[in-house]
PDB file as gemmi writes it, atoms N, CA and C in Angstrom:
CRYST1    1.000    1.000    1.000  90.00  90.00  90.00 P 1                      
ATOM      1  N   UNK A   1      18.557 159.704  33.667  1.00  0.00           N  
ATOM      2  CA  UNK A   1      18.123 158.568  34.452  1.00  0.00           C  
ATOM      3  C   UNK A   1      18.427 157.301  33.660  1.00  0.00           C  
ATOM      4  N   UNK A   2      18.653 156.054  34.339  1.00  0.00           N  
ATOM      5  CA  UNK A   2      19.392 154.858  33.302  1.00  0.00           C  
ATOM      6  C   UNK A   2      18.081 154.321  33.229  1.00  0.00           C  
ATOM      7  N   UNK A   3      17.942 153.438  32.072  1.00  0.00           N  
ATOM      8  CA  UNK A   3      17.586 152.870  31.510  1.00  0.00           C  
ATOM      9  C   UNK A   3      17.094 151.403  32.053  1.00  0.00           C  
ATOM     10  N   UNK A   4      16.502 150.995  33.016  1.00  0.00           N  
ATOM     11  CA  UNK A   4      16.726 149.990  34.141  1.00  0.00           C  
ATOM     12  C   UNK A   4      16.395 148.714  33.050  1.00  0.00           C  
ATOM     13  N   UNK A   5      15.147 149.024  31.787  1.00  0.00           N  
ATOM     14  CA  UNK A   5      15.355 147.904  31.238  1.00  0.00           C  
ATOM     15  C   UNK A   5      16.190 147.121  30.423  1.00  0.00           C  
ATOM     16  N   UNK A   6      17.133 147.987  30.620  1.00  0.00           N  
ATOM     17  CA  UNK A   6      18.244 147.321  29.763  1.00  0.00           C  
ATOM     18  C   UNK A   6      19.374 146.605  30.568  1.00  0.00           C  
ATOM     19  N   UNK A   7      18.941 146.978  31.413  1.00  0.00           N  
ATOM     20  CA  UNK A   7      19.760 146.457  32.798  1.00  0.00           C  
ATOM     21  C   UNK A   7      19.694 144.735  33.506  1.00  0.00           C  
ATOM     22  N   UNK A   8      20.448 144.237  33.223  1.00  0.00           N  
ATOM     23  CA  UNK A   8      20.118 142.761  33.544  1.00  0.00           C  
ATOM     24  C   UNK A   8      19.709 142.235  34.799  1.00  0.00           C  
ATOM     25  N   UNK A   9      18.960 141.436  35.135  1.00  0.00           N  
ATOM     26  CA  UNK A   9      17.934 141.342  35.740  1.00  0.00           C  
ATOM     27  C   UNK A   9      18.782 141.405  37.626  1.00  0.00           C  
ATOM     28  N   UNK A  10      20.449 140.940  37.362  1.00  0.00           N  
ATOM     29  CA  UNK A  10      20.258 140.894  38.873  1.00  0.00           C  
ATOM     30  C   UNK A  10      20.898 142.818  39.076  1.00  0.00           C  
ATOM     31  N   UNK A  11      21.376 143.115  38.581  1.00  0.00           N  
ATOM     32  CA  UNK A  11      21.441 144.444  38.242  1.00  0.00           C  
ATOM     33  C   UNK A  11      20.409 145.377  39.170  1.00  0.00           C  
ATOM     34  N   UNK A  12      18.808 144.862  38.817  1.00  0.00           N  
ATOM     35  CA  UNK A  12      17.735 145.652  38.833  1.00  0.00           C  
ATOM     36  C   UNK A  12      17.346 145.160  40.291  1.00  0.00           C  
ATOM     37  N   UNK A  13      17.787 143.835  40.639  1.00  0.00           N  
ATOM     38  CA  UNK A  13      17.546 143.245  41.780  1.00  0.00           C  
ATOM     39  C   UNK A  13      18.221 143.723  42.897  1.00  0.00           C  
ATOM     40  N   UNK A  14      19.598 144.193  42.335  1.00  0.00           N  
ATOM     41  CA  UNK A  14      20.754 144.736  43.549  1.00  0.00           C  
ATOM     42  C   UNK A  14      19.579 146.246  43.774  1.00  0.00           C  
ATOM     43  N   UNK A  15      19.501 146.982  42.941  1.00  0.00           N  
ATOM     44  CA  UNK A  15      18.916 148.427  43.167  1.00  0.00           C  
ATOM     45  C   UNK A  15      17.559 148.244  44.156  1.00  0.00           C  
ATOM     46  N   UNK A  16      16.870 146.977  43.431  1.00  0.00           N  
ATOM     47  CA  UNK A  16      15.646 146.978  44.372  1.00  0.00           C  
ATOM     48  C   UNK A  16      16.173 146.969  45.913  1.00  0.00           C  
ATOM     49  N   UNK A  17      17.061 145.749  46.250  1.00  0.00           N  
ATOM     50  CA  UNK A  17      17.245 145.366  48.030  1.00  0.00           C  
ATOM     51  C   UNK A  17      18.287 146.974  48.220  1.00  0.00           C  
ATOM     52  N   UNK A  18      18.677 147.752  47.901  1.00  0.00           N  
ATOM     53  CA  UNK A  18      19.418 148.674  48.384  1.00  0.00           C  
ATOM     54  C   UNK A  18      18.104 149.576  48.195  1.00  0.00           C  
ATOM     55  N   UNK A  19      17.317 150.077  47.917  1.00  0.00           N  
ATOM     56  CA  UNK A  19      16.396 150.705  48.066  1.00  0.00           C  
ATOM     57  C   UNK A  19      16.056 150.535  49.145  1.00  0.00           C  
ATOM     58  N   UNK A  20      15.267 149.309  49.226  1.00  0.00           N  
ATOM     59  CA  UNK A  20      14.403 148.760  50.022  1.00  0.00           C  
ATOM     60  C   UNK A  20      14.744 148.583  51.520  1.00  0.00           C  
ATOM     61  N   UNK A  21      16.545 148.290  51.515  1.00  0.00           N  
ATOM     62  CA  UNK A  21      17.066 148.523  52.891  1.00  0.00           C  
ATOM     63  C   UNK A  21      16.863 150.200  53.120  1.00  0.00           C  
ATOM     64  N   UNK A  22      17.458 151.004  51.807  1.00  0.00           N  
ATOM     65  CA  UNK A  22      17.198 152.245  52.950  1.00  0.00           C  
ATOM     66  C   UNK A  22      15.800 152.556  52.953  1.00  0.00           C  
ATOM     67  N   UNK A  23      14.548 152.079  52.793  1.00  0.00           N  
ATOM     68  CA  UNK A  23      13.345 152.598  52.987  1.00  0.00           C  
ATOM     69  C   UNK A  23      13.339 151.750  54.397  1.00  0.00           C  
ATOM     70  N   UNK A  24      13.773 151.136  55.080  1.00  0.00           N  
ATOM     71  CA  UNK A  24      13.822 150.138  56.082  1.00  0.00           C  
ATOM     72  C   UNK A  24      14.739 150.487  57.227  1.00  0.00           C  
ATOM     73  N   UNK A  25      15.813 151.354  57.111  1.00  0.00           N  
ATOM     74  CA  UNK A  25      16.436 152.336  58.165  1.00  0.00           C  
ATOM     75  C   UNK A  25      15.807 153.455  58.259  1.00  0.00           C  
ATOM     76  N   UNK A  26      15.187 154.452  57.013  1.00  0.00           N  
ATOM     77  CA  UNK A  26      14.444 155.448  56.841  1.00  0.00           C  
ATOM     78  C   UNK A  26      13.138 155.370  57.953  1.00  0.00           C  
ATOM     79  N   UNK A  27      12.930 154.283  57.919  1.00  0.00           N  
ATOM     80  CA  UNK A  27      11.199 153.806  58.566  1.00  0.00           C  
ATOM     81  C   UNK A  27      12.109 153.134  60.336  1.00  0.00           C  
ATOM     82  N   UNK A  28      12.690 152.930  60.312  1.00  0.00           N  
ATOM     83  CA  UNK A  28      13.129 152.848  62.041  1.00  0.00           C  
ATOM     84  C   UNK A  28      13.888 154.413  62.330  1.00  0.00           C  
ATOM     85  N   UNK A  29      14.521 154.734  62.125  1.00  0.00           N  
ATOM     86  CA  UNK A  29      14.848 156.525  62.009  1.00  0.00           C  
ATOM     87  C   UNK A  29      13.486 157.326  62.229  1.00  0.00           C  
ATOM     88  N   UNK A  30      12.172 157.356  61.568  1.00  0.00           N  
ATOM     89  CA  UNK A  30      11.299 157.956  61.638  1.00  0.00           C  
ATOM     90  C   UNK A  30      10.680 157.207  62.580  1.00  0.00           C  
ATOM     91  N   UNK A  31      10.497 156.215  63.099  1.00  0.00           N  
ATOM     92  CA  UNK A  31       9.386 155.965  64.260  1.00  0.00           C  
ATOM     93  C   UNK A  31      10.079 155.902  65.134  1.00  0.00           C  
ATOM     94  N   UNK A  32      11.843 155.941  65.713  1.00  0.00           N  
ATOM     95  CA  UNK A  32      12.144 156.139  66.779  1.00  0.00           C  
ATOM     96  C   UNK A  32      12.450 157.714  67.459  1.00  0.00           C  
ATOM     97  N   UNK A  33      11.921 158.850  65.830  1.00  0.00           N  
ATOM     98  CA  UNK A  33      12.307 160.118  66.311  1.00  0.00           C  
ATOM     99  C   UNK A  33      10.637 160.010  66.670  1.00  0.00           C  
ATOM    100  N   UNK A  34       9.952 159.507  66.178  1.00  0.00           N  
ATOM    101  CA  UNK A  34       8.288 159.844  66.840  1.00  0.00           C  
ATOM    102  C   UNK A  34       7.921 159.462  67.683  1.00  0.00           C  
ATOM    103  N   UNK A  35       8.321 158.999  68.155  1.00  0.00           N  
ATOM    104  CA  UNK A  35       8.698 158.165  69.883  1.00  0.00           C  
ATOM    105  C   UNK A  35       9.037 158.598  70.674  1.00  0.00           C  
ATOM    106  N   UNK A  36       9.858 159.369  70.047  1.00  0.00           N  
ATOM    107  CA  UNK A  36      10.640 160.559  71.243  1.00  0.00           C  
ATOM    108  C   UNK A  36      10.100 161.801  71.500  1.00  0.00           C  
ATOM    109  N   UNK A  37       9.233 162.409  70.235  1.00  0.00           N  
ATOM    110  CA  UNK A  37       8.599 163.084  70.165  1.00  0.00           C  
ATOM    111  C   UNK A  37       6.973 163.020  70.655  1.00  0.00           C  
ATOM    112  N   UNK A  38       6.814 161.889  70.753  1.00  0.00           N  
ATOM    113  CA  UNK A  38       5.391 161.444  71.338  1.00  0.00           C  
ATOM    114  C   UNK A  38       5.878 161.666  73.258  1.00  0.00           C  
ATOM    115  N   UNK A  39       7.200 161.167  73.421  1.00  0.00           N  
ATOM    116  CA  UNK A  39       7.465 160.794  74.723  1.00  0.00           C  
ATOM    117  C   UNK A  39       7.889 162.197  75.624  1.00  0.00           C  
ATOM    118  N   UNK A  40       8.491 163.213  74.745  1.00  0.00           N  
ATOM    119  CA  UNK A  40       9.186 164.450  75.209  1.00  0.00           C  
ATOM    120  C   UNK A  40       7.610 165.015  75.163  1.00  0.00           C  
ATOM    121  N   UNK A  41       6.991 165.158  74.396  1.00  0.00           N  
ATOM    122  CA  UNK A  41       5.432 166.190  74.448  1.00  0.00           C  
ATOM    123  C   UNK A  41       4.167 165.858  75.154  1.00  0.00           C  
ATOM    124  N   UNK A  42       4.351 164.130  75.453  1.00  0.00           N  
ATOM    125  CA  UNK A  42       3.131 163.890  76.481  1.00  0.00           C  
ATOM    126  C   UNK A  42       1.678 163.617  75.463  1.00  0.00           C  
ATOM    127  N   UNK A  43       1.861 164.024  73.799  1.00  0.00           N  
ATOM    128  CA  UNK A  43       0.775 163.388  73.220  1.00  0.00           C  
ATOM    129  C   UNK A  43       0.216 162.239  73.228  1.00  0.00           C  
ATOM    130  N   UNK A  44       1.004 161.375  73.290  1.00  0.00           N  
ATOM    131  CA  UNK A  44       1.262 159.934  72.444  1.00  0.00           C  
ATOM    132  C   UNK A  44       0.991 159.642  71.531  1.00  0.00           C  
ATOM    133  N   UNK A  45       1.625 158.050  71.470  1.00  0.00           N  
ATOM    134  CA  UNK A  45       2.203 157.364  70.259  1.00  0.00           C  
ATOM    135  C   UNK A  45       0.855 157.595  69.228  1.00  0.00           C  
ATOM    136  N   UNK A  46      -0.576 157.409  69.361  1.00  0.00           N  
ATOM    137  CA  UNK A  46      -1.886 157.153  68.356  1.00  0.00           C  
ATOM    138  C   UNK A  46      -1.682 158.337  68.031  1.00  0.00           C  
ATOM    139  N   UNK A  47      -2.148 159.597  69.038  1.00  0.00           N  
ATOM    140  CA  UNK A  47      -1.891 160.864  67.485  1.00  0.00           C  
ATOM    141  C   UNK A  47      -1.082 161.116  67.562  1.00  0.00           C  
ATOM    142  N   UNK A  48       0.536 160.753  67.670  1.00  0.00           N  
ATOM    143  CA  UNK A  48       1.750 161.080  66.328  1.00  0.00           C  
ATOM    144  C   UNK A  48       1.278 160.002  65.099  1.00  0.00           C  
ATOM    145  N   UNK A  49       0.619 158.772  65.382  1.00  0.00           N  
ATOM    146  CA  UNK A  49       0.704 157.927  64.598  1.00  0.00           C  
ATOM    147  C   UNK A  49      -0.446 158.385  63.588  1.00  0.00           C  
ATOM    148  N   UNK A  50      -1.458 158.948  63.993  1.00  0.00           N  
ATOM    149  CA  UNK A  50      -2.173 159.583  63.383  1.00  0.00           C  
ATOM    150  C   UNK A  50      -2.186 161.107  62.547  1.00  0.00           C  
ATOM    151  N   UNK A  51      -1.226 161.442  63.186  1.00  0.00           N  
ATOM    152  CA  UNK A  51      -0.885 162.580  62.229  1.00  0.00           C  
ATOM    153  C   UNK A  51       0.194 162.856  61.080  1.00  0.00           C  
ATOM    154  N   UNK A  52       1.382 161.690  61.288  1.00  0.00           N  
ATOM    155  CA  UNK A  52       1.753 161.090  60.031  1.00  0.00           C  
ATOM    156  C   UNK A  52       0.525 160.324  59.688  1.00  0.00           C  
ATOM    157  N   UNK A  53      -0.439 159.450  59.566  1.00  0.00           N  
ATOM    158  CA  UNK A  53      -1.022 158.988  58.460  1.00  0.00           C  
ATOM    159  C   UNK A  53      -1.924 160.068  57.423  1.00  0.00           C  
ATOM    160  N   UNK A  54      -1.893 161.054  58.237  1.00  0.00           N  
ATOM    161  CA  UNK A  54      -2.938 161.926  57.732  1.00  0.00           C  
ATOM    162  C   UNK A  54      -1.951 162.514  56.786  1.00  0.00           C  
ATOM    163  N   UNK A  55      -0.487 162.947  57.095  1.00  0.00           N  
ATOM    164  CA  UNK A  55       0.209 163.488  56.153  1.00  0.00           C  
ATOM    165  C   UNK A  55       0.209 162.827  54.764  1.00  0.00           C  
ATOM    166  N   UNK A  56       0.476 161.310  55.109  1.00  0.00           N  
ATOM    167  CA  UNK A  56       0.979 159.976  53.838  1.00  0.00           C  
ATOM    168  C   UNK A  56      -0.555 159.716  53.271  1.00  0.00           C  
ATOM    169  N   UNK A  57      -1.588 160.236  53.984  1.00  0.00           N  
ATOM    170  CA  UNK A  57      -3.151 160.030  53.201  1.00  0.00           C  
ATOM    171  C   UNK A  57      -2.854 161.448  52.114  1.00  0.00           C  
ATOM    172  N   UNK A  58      -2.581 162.634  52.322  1.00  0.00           N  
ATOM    173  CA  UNK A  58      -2.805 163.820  51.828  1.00  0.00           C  
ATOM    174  C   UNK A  58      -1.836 163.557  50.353  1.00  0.00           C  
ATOM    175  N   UNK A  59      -0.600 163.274  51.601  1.00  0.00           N  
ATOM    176  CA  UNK A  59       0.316 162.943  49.973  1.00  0.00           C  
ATOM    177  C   UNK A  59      -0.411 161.884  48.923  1.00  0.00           C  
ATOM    178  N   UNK A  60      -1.167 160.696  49.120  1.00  0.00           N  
ATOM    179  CA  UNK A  60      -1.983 159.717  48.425  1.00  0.00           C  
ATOM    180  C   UNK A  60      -2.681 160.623  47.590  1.00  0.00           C  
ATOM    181  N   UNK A  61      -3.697 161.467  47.698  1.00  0.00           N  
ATOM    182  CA  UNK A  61      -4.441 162.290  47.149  1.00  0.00           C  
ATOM    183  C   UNK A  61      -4.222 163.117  46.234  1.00  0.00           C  
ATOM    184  N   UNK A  62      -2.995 164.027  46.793  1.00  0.00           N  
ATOM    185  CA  UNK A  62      -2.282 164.824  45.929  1.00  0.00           C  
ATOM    186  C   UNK A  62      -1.279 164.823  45.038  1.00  0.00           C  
ATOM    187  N   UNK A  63      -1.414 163.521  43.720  1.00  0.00           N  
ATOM    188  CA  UNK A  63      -0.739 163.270  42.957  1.00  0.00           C  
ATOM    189  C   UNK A  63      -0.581 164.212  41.514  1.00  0.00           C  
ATOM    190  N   UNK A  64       0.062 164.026  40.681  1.00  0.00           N  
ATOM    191  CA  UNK A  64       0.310 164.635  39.457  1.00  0.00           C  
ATOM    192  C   UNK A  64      -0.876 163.722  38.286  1.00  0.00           C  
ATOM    193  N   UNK A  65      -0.409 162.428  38.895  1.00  0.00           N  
ATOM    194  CA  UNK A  65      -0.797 161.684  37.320  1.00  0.00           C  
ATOM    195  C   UNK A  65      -1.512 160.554  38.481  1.00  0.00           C  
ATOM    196  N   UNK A  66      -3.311 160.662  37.591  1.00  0.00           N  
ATOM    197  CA  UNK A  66      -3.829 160.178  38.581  1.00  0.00           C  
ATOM    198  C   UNK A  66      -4.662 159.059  37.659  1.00  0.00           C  
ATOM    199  N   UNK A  67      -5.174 157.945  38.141  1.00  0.00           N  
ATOM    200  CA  UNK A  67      -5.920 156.928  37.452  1.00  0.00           C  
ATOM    201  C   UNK A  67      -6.904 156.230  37.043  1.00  0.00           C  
ATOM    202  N   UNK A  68      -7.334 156.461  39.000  1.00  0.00           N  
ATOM    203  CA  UNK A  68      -8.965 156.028  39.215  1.00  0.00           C  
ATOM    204  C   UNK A  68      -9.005 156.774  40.420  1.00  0.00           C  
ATOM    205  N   UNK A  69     -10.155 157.539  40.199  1.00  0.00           N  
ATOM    206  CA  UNK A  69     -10.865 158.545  41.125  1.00  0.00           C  
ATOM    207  C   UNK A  69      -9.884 159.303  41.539  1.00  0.00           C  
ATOM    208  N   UNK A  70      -8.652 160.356  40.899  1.00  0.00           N  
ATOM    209  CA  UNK A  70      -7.994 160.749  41.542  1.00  0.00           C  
ATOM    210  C   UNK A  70      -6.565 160.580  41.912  1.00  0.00           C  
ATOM    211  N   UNK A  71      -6.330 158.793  42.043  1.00  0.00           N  
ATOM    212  CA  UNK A  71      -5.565 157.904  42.541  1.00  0.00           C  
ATOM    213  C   UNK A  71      -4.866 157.249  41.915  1.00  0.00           C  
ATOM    214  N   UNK A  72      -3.461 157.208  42.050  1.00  0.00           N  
ATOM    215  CA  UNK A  72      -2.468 156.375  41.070  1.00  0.00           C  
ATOM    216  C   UNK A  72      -3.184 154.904  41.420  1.00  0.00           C  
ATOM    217  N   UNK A  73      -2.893 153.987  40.469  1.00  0.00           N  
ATOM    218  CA  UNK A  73      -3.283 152.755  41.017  1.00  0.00           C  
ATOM    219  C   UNK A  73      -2.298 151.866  42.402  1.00  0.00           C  
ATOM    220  N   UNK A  74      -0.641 152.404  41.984  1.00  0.00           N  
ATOM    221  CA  UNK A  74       0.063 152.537  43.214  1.00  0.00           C  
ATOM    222  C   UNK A  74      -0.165 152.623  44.808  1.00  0.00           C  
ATOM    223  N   UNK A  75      -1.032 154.135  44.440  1.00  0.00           N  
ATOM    224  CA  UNK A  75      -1.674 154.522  46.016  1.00  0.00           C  
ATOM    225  C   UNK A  75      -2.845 153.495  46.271  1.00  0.00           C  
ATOM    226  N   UNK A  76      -3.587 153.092  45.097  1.00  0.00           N  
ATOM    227  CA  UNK A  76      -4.763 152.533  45.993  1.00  0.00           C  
ATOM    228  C   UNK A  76      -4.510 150.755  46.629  1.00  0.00           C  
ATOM    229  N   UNK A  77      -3.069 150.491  45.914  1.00  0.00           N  
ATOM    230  CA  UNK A  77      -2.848 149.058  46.469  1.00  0.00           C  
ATOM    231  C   UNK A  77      -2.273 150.109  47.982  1.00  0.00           C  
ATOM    232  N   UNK A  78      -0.968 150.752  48.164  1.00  0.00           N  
ATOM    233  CA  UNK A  78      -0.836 151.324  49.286  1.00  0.00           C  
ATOM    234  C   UNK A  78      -1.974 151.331  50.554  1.00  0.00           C  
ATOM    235  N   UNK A  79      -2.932 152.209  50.155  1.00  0.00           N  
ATOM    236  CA  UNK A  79      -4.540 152.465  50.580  1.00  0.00           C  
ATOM    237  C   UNK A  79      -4.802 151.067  51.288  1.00  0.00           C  
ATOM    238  N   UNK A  80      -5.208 149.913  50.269  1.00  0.00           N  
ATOM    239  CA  UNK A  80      -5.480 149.047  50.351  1.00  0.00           C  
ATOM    240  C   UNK A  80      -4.969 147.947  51.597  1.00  0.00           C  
ATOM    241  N   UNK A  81      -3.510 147.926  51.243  1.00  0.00           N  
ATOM    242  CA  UNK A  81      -2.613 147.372  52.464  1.00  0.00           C  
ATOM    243  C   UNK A  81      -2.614 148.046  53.832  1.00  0.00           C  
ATOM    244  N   UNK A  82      -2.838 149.424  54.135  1.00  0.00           N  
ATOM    245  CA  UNK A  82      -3.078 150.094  55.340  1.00  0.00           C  
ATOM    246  C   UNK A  82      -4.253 149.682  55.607  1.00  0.00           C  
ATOM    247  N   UNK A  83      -5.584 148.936  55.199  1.00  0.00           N  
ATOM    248  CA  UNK A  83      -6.636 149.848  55.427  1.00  0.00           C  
ATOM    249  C   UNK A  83      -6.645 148.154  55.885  1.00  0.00           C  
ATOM    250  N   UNK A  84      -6.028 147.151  55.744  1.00  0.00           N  
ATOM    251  CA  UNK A  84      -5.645 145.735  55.816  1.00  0.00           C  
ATOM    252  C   UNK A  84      -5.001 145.469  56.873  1.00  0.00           C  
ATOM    253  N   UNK A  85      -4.313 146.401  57.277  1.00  0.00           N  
ATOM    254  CA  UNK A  85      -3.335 146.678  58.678  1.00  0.00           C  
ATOM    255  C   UNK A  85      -4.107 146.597  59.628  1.00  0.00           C  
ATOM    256  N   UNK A  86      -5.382 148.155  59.090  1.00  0.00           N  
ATOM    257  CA  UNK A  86      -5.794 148.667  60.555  1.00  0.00           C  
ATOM    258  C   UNK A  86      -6.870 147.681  60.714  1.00  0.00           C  
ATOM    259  N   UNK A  87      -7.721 147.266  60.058  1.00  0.00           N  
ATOM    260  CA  UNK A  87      -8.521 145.999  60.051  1.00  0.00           C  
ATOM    261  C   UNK A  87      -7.888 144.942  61.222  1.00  0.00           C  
ATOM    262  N   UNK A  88      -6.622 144.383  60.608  1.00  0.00           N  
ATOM    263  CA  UNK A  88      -5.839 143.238  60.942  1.00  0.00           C  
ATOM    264  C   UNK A  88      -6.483 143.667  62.912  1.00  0.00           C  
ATOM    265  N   UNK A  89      -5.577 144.528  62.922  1.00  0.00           N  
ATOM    266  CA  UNK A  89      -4.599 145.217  64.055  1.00  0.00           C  
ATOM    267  C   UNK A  89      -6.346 145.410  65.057  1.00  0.00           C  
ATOM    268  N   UNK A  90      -7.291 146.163  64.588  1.00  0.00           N  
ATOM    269  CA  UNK A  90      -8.693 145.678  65.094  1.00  0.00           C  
ATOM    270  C   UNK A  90      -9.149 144.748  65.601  1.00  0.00           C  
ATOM    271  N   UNK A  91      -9.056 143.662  64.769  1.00  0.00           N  
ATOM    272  CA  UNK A  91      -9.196 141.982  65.329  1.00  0.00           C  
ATOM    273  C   UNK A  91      -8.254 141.046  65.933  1.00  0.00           C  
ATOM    274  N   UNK A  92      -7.078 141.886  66.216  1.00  0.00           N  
ATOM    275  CA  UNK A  92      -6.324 141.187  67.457  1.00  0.00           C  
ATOM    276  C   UNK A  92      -5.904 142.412  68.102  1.00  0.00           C  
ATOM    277  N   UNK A  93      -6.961 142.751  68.705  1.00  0.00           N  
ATOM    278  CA  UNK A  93      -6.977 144.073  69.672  1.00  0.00           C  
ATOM    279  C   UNK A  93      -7.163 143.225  71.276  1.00  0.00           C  
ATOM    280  N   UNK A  94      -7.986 142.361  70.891  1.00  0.00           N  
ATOM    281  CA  UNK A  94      -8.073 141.550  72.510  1.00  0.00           C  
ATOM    282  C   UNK A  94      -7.166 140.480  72.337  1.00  0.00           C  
ATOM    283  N   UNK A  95      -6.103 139.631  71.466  1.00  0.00           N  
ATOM    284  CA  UNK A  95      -5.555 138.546  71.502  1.00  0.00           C  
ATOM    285  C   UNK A  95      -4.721 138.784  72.182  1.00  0.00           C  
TER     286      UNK A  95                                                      
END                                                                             
């Protein structure tokens, strides 16, 4: 694996936005196959949406190297930002 700190800074910057684009086709790829899959089975969209979160909660939990209570500190900003979402997404439920 390279050495990223030795790697000059726009170097580390190119790797970040090419990541970050494919976590960003990865994430339209996966919610337009769950869409289809919500739409072909008649569940809908809340529990597919709910049963990936339950997967990406389990994976949260079930780490190797853990920090506080369990929890990389990683997951609990993760945690944190979902739990900020569903909040959000609560209070402009009637807007």
């Amino acid at each position: 694996m390279p050495d990223f700190q030795a790697l000059p800074p726009w170097v580390n910057g190119a790797v970040f936005l090419a990541c970050a684009g494919l976590v960003w086709v990865a994430g339209a790829r996966l919610v337009a196959a769950l869409d289809r899959i919500a739409t072909i089975t008649g569940i809908g969209q809340a529990f597919i949406g709910m049963v990936v979160t339950a997967i990406y909660l389990a994976g949260l939990i079930e780490r190797s190297d853990r920090s506080l209570l369990r929890l990389g500190y990683d997951s609990w900003a993760v945690l944190a930002t979902y739990c900020g979402g569903v909040v959000a997404l609560y209070f402009l439920r009637g807007a």
